[in-house]
DOSEKOL-714709 format. One record per residue (C-alpha): residue in three letters; z, y, x. Coordinates in steps of 0.1 Angstrom, whole numbers, padded with zeros to 4 digits, always signed. Layout:
N
ALAZYX
...
//
This chain:
586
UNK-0035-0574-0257
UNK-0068-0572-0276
UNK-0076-0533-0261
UNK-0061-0548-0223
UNK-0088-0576-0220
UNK-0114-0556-0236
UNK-0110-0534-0211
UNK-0110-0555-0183
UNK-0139-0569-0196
UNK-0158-0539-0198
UNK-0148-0528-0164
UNK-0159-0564-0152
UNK-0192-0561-0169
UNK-0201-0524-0153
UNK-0192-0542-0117
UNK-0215-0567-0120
UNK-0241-0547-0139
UNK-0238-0520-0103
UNK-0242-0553-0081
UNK-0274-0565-0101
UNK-0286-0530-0100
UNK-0287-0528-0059
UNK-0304-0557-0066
UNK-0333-0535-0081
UNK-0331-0507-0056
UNK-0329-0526-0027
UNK-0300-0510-0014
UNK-0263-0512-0001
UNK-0243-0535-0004
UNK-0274-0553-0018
UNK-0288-0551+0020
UNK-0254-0564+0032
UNK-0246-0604+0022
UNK-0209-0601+0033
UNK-0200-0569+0014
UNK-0221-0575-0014
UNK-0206-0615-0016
UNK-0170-0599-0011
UNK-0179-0573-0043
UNK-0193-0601-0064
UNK-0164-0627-0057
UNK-0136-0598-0062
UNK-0155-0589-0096
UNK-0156-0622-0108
UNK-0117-0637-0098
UNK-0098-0604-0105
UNK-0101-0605-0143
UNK-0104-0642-0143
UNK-0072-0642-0133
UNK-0056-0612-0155
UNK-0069-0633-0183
UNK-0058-0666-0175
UNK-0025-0653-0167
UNK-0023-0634-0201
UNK+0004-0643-0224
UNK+0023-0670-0203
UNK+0055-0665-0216
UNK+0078-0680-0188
UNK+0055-0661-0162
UNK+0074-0630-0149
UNK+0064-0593-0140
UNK+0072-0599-0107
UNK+0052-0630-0104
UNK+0026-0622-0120
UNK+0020-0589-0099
UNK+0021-0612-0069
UNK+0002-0640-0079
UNK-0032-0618-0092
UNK-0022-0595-0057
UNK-0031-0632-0042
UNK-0061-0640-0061
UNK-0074-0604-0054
UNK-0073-0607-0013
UNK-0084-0647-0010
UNK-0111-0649-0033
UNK-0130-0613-0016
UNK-0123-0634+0022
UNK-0137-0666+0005
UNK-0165-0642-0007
UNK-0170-0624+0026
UNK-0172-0659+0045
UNK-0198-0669+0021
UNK-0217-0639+0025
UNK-0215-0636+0063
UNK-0226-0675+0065
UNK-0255-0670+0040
UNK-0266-0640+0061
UNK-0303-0649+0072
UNK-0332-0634+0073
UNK-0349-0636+0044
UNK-0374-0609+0025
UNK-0353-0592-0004
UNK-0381-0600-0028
UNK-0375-0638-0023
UNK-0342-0627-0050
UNK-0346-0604-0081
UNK-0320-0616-0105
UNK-0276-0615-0100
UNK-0262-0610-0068
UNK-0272-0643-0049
UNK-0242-0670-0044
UNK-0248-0709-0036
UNK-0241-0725-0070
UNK-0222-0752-0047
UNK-0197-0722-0033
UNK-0193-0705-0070
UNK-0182-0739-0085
UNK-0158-0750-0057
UNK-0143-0714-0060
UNK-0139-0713-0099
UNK-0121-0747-0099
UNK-0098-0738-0068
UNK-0095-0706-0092
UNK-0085-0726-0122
UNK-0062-0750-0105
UNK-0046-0725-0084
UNK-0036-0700-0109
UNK-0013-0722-0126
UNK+0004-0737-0094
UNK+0011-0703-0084
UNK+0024-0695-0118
UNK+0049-0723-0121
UNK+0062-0730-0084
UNK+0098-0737-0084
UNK+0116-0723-0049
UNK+0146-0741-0060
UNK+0130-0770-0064
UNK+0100-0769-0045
UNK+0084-0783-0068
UNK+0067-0780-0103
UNK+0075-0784-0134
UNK+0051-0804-0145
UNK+0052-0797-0183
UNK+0045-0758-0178
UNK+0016-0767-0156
UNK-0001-0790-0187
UNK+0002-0761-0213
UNK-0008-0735-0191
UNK-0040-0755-0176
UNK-0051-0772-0208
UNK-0047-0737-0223
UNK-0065-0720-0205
UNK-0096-0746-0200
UNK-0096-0744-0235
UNK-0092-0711-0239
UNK-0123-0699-0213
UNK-0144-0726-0236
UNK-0140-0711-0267
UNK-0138-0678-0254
UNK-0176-0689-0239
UNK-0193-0708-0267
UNK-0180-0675-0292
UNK-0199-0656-0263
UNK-0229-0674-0267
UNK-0231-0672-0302
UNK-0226-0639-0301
UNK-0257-0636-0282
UNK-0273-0658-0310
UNK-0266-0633-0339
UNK-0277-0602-0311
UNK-0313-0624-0305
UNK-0315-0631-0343
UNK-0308-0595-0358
UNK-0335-0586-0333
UNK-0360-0611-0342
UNK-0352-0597-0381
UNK-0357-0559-0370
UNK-0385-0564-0353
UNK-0406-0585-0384
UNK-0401-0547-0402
UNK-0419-0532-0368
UNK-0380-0520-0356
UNK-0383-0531-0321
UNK-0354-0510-0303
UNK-0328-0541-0308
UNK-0350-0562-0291
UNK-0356-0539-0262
UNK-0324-0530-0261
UNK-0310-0564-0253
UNK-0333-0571-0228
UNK-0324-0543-0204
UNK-0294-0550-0180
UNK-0273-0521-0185
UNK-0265-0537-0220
UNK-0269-0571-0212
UNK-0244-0578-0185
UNK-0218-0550-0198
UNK-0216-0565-0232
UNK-0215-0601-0226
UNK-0182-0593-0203
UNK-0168-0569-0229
UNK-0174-0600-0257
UNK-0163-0627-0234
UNK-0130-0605-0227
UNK-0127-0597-0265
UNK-0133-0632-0275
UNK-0106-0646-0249
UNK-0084-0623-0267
UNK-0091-0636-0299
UNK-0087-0673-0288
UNK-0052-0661-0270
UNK-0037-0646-0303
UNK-0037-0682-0321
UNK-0025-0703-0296
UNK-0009-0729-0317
UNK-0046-0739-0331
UNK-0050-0741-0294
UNK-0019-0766-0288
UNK-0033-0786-0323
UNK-0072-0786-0308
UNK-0057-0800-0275
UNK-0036-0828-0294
UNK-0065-0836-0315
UNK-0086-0839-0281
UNK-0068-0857-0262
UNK-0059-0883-0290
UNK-0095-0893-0294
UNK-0103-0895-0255
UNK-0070-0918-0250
UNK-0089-0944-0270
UNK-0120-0946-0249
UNK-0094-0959-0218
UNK-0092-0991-0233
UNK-0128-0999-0237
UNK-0135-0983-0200
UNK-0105-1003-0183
UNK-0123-1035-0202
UNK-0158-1030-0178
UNK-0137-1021-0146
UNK-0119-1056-0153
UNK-0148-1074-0159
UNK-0168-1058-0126
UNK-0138-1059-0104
UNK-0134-1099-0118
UNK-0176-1099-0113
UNK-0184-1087-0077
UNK-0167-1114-0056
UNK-0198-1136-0071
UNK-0226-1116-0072
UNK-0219-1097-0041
UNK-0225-1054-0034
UNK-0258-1060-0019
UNK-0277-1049-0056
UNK-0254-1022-0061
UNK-0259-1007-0022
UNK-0300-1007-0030
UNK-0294-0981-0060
UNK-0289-0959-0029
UNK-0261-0940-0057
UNK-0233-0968-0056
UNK-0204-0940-0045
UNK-0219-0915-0070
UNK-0214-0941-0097
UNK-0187-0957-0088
UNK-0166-0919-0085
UNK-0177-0911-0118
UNK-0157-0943-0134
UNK-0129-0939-0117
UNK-0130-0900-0129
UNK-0135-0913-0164
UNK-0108-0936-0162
UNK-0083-0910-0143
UNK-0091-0882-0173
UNK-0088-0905-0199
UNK-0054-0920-0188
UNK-0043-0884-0183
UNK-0054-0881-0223
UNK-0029-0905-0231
UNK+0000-0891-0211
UNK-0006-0860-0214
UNK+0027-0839-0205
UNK+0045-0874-0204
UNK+0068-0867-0236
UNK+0042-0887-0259
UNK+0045-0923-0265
UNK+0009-0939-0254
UNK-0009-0943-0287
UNK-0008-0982-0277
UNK+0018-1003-0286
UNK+0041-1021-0263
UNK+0018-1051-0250
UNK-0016-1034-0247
UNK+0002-1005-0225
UNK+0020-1031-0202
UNK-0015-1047-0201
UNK-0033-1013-0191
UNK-0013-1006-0169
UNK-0017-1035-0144
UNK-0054-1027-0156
UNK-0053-1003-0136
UNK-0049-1017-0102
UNK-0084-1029-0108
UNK-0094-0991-0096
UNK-0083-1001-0065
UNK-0108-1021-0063
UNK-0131-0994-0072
UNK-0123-0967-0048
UNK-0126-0992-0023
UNK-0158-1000-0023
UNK-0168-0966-0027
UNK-0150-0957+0004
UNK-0175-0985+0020
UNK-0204-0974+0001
UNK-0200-0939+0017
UNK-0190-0953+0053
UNK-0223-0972+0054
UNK-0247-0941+0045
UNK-0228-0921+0069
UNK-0235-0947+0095
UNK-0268-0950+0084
UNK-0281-0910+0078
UNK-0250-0887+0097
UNK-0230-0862+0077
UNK-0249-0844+0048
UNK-0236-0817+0027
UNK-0232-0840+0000
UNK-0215-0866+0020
UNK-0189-0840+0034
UNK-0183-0829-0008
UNK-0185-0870-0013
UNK-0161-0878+0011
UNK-0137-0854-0005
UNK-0143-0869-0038
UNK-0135-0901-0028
UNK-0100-0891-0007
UNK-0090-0870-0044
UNK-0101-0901-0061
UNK-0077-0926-0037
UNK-0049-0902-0047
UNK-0047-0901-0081
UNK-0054-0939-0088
UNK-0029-0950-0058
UNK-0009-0928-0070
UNK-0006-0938-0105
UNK-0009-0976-0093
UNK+0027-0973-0078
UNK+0042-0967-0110
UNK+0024-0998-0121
UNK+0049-1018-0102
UNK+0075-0998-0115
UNK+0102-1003-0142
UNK+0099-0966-0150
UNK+0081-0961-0179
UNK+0042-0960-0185
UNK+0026-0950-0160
UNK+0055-0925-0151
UNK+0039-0914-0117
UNK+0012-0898-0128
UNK+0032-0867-0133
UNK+0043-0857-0097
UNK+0011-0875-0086
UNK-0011-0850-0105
UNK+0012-0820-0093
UNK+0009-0828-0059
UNK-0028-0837-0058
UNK-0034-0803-0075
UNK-0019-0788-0041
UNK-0040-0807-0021
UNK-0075-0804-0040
UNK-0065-0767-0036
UNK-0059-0771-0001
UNK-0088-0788+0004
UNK-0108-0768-0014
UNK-0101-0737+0010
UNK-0109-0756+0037
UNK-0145-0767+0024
UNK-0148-0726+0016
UNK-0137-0717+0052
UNK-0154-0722+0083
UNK-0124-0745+0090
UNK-0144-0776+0071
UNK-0175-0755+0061
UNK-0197-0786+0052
UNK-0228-0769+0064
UNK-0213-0766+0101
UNK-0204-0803+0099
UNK-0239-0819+0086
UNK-0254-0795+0112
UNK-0239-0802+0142
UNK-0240-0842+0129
UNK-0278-0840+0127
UNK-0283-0816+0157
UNK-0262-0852+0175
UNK-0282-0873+0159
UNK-0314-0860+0171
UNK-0302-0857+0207
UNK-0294-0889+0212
UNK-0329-0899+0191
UNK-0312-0919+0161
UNK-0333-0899+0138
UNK-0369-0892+0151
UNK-0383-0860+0156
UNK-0410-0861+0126
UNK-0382-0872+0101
UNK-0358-0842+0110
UNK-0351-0821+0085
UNK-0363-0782+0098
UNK-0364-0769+0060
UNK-0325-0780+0055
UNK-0317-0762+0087
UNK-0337-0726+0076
UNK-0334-0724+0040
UNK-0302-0741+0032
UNK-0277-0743+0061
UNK-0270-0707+0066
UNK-0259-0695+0098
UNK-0250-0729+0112
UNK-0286-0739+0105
UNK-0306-0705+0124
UNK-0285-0709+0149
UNK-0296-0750+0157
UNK-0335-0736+0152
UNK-0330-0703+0179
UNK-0313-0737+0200
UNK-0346-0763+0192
UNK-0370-0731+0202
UNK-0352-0723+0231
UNK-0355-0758+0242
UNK-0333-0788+0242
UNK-0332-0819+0265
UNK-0356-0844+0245
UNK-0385-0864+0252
UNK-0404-0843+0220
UNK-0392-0810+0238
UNK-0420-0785+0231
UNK-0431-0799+0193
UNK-0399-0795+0179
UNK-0397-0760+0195
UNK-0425-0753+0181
UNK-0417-0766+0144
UNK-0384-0742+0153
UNK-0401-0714+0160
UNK-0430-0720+0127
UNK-0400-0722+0101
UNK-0382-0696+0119
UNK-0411-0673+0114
UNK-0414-0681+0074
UNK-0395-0647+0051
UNK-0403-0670+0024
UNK-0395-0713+0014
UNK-0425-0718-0006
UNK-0451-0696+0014
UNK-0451-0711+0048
UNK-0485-0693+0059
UNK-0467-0668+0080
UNK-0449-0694+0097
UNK-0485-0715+0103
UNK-0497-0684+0115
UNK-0478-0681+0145
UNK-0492-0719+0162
UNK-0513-0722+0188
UNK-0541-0743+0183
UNK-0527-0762+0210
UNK-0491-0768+0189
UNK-0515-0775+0159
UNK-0532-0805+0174
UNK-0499-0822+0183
UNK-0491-0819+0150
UNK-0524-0839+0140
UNK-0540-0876+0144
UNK-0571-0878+0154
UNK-0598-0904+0144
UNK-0615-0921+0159
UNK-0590-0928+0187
UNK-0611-0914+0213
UNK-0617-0883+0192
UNK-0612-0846+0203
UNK-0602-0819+0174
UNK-0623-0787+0183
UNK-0608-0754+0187
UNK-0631-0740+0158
UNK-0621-0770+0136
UNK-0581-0765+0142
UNK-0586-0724+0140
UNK-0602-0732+0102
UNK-0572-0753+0094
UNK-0547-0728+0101
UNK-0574-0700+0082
UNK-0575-0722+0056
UNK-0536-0733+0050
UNK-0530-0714+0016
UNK-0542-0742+0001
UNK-0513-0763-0012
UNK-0522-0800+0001
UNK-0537-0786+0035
UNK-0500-0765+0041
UNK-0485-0803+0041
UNK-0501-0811+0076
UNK-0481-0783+0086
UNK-0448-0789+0075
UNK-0423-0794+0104
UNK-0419-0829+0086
UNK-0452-0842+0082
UNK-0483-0851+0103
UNK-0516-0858+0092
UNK-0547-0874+0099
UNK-0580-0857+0108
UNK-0610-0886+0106
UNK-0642-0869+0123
UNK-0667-0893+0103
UNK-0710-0881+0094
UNK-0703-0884+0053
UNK-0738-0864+0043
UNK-0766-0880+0078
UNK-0768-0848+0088
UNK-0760-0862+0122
UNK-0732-0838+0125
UNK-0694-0846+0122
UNK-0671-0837+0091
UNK-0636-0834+0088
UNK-0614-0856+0065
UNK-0586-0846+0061
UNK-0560-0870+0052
UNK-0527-0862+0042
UNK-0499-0883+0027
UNK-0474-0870+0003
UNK-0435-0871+0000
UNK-0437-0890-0029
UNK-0448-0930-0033
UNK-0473-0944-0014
UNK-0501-0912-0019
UNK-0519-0884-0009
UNK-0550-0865-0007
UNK-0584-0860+0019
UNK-0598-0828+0016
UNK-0631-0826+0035
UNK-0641-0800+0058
UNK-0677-0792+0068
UNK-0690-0775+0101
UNK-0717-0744+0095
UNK-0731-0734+0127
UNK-0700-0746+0145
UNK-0677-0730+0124
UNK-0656-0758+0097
UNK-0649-0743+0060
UNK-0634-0761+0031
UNK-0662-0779+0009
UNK-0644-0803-0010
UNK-0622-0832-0013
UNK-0626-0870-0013
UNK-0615-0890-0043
UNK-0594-0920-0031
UNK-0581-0951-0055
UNK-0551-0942-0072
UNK-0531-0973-0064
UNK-0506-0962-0043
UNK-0519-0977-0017
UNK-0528-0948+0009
UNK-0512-0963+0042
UNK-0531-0992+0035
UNK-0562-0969+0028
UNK-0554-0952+0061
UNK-0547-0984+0085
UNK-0580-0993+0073
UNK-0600-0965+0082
UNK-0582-0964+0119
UNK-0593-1007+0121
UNK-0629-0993+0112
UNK-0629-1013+0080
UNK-0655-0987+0063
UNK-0689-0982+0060
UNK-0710-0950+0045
UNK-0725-0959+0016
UNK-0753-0935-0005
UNK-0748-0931-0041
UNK-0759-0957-0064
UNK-0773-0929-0086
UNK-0788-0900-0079
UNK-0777-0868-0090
UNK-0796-0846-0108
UNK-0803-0804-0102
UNK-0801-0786-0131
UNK-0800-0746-0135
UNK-0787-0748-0096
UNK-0760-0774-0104
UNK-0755-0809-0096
UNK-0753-0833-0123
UNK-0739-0867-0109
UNK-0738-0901-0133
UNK-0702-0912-0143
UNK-0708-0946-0149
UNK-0675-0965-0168
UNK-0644-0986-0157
UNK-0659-1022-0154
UNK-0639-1046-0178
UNK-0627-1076-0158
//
């Protein structure tokens, strides 16, 4: 068994070493997202699988053959979907490290992976069903089992860095070289993760003894967590949702308890052939506890309903929404045993077996186009901004290039072709600006393709009656690799321009005033004309109060005057020296 997964491991670790290595040269299937997504998903589930299906003892030949035969040809098609819908144009040096995967898309597939495995491994045709206590050993085993098999990885990698460190102190510095180069790095930490698993696998019973001991001390936390749902669920009728809406989190945190309380009840059932660590009356007493959840799951159906209403369909929302339908499962589910003469809790059993087979349904779904929730928030939005719920200057352009894959190029080539909207031609333009940007964080290829004339829409002007010059725009869009100044440029934002004398020179500079995402702040950077042409001089210190729409409104009412300094600055060697006089104590 030992030489089996170390071999699989090592073959593992050269894959993904190859796949990182196109990387470098910039060459296929680097160059193609689906093939190289297919490689890296078929590299990563294929031995996943041999190893999680190592050593289950009432696991047949036969099924086994057919089950990693299954993993081998869905996980590549999840991959090539993934790949196909992540395939934008982007520059390849945007990416230098492992082959480039959502983290979103990796986790969903390694959990469909780790629930799947053992459904597929204990399906009874007769039955058509489960047994449910082979699917507790074999997926507590193998959760605990990757764990160890990945914190005896790491500190491998601990005694690899610190054996360098020692070597190099004599002036021997080919360890630490060594481990720094890929072809080692990536091969090896396979190879010791497939070795370690092997290890962990060859002394299962400490594994059955470390899961008892586990689960024991979580089964005592239900109590004390059933106690708060009790007391909130007895709580809210008085003090109302309206404080627990404004956190703007209420599903998030309301999801997390009820996954607390699900995993911990789970602790003391475990394969449902252990008495609850209880006693008689504090069981009963739990158990009609746990209707409270109800209660729970409820509200964080509303909570969700209402920022749906409010904002569309997100990415987050489509995952939350999920969340929430698992979450009405499990604690319905075990709720009906509550009103049952059948034991404790003696649902939870089949309840957990068949919302396994729907989490992995719905799981494949999310990963297919069927349910992809990038299509759905994108086609939501694109809706919402048709029929003008959400304005034009608070759509989000940067979700739709950077983050919603195909879905989301193909609603910015729709905005720049045109749509029918009273904001038409600026949000073809903002289309047609991101659209133009190889990289997220260096948007000055996209700024470059505006016309002065799409530049000025983008831009207040004061005074009201004010008209921005050509010259004046042209320097903008010259001068946008500076950070603050590429924010009047964002497809979200819009800034002021103030043409105000600041110097009596009897000629016009330009303030620029721009507000930033966060709080109430932002910056004016100060433009200055040279024989008609504007260059960057300098900025304008404002209060730091967080009070910049108010600066703003007052500066458009006219509620300023230009004031000379109340000290005089001083020339010195070619430099000014100005007088910073202290805070005055009030």
């Amino acid at each position: 068994m030992l030489r089996k997964l170390l071999l699989v491991g090592a073959v593992q670790g050269w894959a993904l070493w190859g796949l990182w290595k196109t990387h470098e040269l910039k060459v296929w299937p680097a160059t193609d997202p689906l093939s190289e997504r297919t490689l890296l998903y078929f590299s990563l589930a294929l031995p996943l699988a041999i190893y999680l299906t190592e050593g289950i003892s009432s696991l047949t030949r036969q099924r086994r053959i057919f089950l990693l035969a299954a993993i081998a040809l869905l996980f590549p098609l999840l991959g090539a979907y993934s790949g196909w819908a992540d395939n934008v144009p982007t520059s390849m040096g945007d990416f230098d490290g492992i082959p480039p995967a959502r983290p979103s898309d990796l986790l969903a597939a390694t959990v469909l992976g780790f629930v799947l495995i053992p459904l597929l491994a204990h399906f009874d045709r007769r039955n058509r069903s489960w047994p449910y206590h082979d699917l507790f050993e074999t997926a507590w085993r193998n959760v605990i089992l990757c764990i160890s098999a990945g914190f005896l990885t790491g500190v491998f990698w601990i005694v690899l860095y610190a054996g360098s460190e020692l070597l190099h102190l004599i002036g021997l510095n080919f360890m630490r070289e060594l481990i720094q180069k890929s072809i080692f790095a990536i091969p090896v930490t396979s190879i010791a993760f497939g070795t370690a698993f092997a290890l962990a696998l060859a002394r299962a019973e400490m594994v059955v003894t470390l899961r008892r001991f586990q689960l024991s001390m979580l089964a005592w936390l239900l109590p004390l967590l059933m106690m708060f749902v009790l007391v909130w669920v007895a709580a809210v009728p008085f003090t109302g949702v309206e404080l627990l809406f404004k956190t703007h989190s209420a599903a998030f945190i309301l999801l997390w308890c009820a996954a607390l309380c699900i995993s911990f009840v789970n602790a003391a059932y475990q394969d449902g052939r252990v008495i609850p660590p209880y006693g008689k009356y504090l069981s009963k007493l739990l158990a009609w506890a746990w209707l409270g959840l109800l209660v729970v799951v409820g509200v964080a159906w509303w909570a969700m309903g209402l920022r749906i209403a409010q904002h569309g369909w997100s990415e987050d929302r489509v995952w939350g929404i999920f969340v929430v339908v698992m979450a009405t499962l499990y604690v319905a589910g075990y709720a009906a045993s509550a009103l049952r003469r059948e034991g404790w809790l003696a649902s939870i059993g089949k309840t957990n077996m068949w919302a396994a087979a729907v989490l992995c349904l719905g799981l494949l779904l999310l990963l297919s186009p069927i349910a992809d929730a990038r299509r759905i928030a994108v086609n939501s939005q694109m809706l919402r901004l048709a029929s003008q719920t959400v304005a034009s200057d608070k759509f989000d352009f940067d979700y739709l290039r950077w983050q919603a894959g195909k879905y989301g190029q193909d609603a910015l080539h729709a905005l720049e072709s045109g749509i029918n909207h009273p904001d038409r031609d600026t949000l073809a333009s903002k289309a047609k600006q991101v659209l133009a940007q190889k990289q997220r964080h260096q948007p000055a290829e996209g700024i470059k393709t505006l016309t002065t004339d799409e530049i000025r829409q983008r831009l207040h002007a004061l005074p009201a009656n004010a008209i921005l010059s050509e010259s004046l725009l042209k320097a903008m869009q010259s001068e946008s690799k500076n950070w603050q100044l590429q924010r009047c440029f964002n497809a979200e934002s819009q800034c002021t321009v103030w043409l105000v004398d600041l110097n009596g020179d009897h000629t016009q500079e330009a303030v620029v005033l721009i507000k930033y995402q966060w709080g109430d702040t932002g910056a004016a950077l100060v433009m200055q004309s040279f024989n008609n042409e504007y260059r960057l001089v300098g900025s304008l210190s404002l209060p730091g109060n967080n009070q910049f729409s108010k600066h703003l409104e007052q500066i458009e009412r006219g509620q300023f005057k230009i004031a000379a300094p109340t000290w005089n600055e001083i020339e010195l060697s070619g430099q000014r020296l100005q007088v910073t006089l202290p805070l005055r104590q009030h």
